[in-house]
C-alpha positions in Angstrom: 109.8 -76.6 -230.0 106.7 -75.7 -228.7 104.4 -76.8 -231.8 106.4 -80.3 -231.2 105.3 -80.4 -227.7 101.7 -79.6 -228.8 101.6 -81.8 -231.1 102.6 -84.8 -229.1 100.3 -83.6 -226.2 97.7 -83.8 -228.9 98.9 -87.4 -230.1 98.6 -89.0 -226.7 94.9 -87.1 -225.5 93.0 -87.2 -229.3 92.4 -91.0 -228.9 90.9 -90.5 -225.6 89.1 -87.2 -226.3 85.4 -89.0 -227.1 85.8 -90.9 -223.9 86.2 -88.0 -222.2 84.1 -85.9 -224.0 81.1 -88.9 -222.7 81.8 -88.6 -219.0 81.5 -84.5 -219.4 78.7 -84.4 -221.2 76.7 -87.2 -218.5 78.1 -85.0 -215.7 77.0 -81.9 -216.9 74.5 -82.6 -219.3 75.6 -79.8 -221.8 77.0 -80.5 -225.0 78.5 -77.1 -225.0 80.2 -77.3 -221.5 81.3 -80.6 -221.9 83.3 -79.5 -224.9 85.1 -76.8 -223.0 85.6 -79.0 -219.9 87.9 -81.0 -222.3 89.5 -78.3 -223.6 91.0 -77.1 -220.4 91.8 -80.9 -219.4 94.0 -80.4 -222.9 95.9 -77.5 -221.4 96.4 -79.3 -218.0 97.5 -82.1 -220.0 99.8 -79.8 -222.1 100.9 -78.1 -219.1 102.0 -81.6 -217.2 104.9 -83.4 -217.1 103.1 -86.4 -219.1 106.5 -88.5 -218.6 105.6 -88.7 -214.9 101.7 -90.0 -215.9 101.8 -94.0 -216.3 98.2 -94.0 -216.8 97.3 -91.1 -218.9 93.3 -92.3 -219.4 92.8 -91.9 -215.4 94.6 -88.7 -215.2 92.5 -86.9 -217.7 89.5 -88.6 -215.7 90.6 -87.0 -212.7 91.2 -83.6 -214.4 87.8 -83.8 -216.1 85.9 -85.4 -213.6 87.2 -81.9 -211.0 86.8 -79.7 -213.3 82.8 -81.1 -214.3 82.4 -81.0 -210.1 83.6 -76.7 -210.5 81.4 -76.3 -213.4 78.1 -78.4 -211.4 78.5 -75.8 -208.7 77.6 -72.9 -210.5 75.3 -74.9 -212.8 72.9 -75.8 -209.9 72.6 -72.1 -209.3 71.6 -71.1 -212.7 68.9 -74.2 -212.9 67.2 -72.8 -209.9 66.4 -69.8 -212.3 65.6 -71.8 -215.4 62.6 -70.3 -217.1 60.3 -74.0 -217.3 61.3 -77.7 -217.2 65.1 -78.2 -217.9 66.6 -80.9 -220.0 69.4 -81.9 -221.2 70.9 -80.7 -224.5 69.6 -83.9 -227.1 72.7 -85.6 -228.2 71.6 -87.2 -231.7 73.0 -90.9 -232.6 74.9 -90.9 -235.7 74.5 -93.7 -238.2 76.4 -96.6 -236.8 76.4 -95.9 -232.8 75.1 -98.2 -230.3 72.0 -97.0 -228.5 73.4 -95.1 -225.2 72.5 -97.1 -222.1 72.6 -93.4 -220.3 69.2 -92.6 -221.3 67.5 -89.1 -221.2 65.4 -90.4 -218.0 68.7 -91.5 -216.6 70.1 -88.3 -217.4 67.3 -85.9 -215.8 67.5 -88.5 -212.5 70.9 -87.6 -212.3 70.3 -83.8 -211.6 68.7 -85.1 -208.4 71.9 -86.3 -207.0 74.7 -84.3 -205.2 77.6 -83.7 -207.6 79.6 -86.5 -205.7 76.8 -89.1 -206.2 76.6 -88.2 -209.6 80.6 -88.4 -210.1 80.8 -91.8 -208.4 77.9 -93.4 -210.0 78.8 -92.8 -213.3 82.3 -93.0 -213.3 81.6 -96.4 -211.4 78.5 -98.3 -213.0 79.1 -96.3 -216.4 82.9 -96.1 -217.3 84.2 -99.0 -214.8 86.4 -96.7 -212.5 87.6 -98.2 -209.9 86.7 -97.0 -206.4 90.0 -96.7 -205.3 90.5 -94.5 -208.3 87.6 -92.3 -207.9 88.3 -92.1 -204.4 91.2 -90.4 -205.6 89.4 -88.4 -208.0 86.8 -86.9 -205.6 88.8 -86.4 -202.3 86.7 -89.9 -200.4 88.0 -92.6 -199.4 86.9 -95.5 -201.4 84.2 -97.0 -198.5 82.3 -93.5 -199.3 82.6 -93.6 -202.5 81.2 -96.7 -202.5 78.0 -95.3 -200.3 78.0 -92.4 -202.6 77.5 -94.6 -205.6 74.8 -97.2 -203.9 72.6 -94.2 -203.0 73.0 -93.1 -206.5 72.2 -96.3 -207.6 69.2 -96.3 -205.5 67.9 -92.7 -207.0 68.1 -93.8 -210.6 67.3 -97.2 -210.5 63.8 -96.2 -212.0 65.4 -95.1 -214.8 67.8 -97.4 -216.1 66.4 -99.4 -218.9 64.6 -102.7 -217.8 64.7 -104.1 -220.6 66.3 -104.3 -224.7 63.8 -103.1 -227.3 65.0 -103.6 -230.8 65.6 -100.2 -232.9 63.5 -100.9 -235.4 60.9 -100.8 -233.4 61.3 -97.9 -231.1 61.8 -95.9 -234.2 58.6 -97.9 -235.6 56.7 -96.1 -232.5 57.9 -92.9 -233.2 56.7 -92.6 -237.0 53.2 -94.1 -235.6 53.7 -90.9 -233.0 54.5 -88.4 -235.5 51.8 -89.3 -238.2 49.2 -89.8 -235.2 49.9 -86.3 -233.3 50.5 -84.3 -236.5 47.0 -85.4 -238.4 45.0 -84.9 -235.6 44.1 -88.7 -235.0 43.5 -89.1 -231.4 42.2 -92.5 -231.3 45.7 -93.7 -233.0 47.5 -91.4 -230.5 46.1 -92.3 -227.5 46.5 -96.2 -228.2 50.0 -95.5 -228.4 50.6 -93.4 -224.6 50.1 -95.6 -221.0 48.2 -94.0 -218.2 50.9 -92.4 -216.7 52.3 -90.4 -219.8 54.2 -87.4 -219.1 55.1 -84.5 -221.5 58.2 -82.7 -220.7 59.0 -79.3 -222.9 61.9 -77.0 -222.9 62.2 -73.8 -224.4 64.0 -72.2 -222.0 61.8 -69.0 -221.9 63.3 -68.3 -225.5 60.7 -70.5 -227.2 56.6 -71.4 -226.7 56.4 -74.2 -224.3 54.8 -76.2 -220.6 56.0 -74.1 -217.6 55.6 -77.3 -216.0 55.6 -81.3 -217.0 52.0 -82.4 -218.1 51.2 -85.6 -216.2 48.5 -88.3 -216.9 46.7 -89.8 -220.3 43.9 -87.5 -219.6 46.0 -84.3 -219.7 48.2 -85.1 -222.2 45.3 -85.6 -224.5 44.3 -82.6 -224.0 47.6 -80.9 -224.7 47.7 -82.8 -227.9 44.5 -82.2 -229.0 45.3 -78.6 -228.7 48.6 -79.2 -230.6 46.1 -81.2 -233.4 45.0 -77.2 -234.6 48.3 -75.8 -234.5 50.0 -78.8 -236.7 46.5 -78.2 -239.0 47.5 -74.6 -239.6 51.2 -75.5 -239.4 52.5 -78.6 -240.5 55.8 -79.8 -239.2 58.7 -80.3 -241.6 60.0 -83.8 -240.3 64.0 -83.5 -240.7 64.4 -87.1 -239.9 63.3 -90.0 -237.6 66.7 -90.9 -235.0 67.7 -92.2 -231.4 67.7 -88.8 -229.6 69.9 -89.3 -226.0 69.1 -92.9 -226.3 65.2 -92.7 -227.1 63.5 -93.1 -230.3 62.5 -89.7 -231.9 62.6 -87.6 -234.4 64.1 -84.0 -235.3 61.8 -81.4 -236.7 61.1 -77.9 -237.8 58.2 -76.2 -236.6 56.7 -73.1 -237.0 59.0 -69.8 -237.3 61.6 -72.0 -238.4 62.1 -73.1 -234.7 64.2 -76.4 -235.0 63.1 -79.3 -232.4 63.5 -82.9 -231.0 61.1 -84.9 -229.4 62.2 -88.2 -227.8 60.1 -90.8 -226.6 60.3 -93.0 -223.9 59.0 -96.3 -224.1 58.2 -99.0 -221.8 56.3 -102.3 -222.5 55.4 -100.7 -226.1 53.7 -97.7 -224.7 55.1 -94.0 -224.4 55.2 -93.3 -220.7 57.5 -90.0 -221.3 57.7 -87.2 -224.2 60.8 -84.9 -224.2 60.6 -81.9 -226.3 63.7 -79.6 -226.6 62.9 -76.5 -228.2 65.5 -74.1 -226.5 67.9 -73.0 -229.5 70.7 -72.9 -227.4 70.5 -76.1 -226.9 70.3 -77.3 -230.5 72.7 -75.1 -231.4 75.2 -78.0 -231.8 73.0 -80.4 -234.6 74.3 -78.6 -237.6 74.0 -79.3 -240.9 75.6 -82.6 -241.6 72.5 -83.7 -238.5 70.0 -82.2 -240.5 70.3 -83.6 -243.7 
């Protein structure tokens, strides 16, 4: 009896898992936690009387949207010890998938926001929740909610892409950025990066990398030229070129056999920002079917 009630449980929430699975990972930013926040929405969902749920999709958005606000609580704390710049953990586009309009810039403007701001802005301009619904969700009434989500929209309007740039071409940036910064040719490199390039790198204090972002052409330069004798002595093993959190990148292995992603933000058809994960826990989820 109770494998049959599993079972259908399991029927009714696997088709809506991914969904789900999206709005946890933009909320939290974690692969990892997401995956467990989903989890326990499943034994909610197990545990409900589902024949009293008409809409199951907006009840497991409730339960997940709650349970990411629990989990951002504690997160917050542990970021304010983070050893260096935080990211997010790279999610890696699989042959077929759309670019993500949630972009790694989007995703790092995010963490700015209260939890609330983040809930409503995503669950309203990203998934199309109503306000009435997340007002629901988040304990508002649905006139703050919609404040909550305008001041969000405010905060990360920066970020959100301002315009489509075919595929083929950010990915055609990112081979000129890999050949360029791994053979030491400057003059290519630098034609490639605007003024106001930034370098972002994350290793978490488990892994060589910035304490803190590198700002500015002139800076950044100098970072890479640095990097120029390392890659000489050390020559990257390029795994594959991809769309990493929405940006065209690429997934290598460096020295010590430390696995890494770099994504590439690009505006007007220069590189304004350069995200390198180098954490292992957070690359702990690309496994072998990602790397080859």
């Amino acid at each position: 009896m109770a494998g049959a009630l599993q079972s259908d449980a399991a029927a009714s929430f696997d088709p809506l898992r991914p969904r789900l699975i999206r709005i946890a990972y933009r909320m939290l930013g974690s692969v990892a936690d997401a995956e467990d926040v989903v989890q326990d929405a499943f034994l909610r969902w197990l545990d409900a009387d589902r024949s009293e749920v008409r809409v199951p999709l907006a009840f497991l958005t409730r339960t997940v949207t709650r349970l990411c606000l629990d989990v951002l609580k504690s997160a917050r704390r542990q970021r304010e010890t983070y050893i260096g710049p935080w990211l997010p953990e790279p999610v890696i586009e699989e042959g077929g998938d759309e670019v993500e309009d949630v972009t790694l810039p989007l995703l790092l403007a995010l963490e700015r926001l209260s939890p609330l701001e983040r809930a409503a802005f995503l669950l309203h301009d990203v998934f199309g929740v109503s306000f009435d619904e997340i007002a629901e969700t988040i304990g508002r009434d649905a006139a703050a909610c919609r404040q909550l989500a305008s001041r969000a929209r405010t905060h990360v309007r920066a970020s959100r892409p301002r315009f489509d740039m075919p595929k083929e071409r950010g990915l055609e940036i990112a081979h000129a950025f890999f050949a360029a910064s791994r053979s030491g040719d400057m003059t290519a490199l630098q034609a490639l990066l605007a003024a106001d390039v930034a370098v972002h790198s994350d290793g978490g204090g488990k892994k060589p990398a910035a304490m803190k972002p590198i700002f500015g052409i002139e800076d950044v330069m100098k970072l890479q030229a640095g990097l120029a004798h390392y890659f000489a002595e050390t020559m990257s093993k390029l795994v594959r070129f991809t769309y990493i959190n929405g940006l065209p990148g690429f997934i290598t292995i460096e020295r010590d056999d430390t696995l890494q992603t770099t994504a590439l933000d690009i505006r007007d058809g220069r590189i304004v920002g350069i995200y390198v994960t180098r954490n292992p826990d957070k690359l702990k989820h690309i496994g072998e079917a990602t790397l080859h």
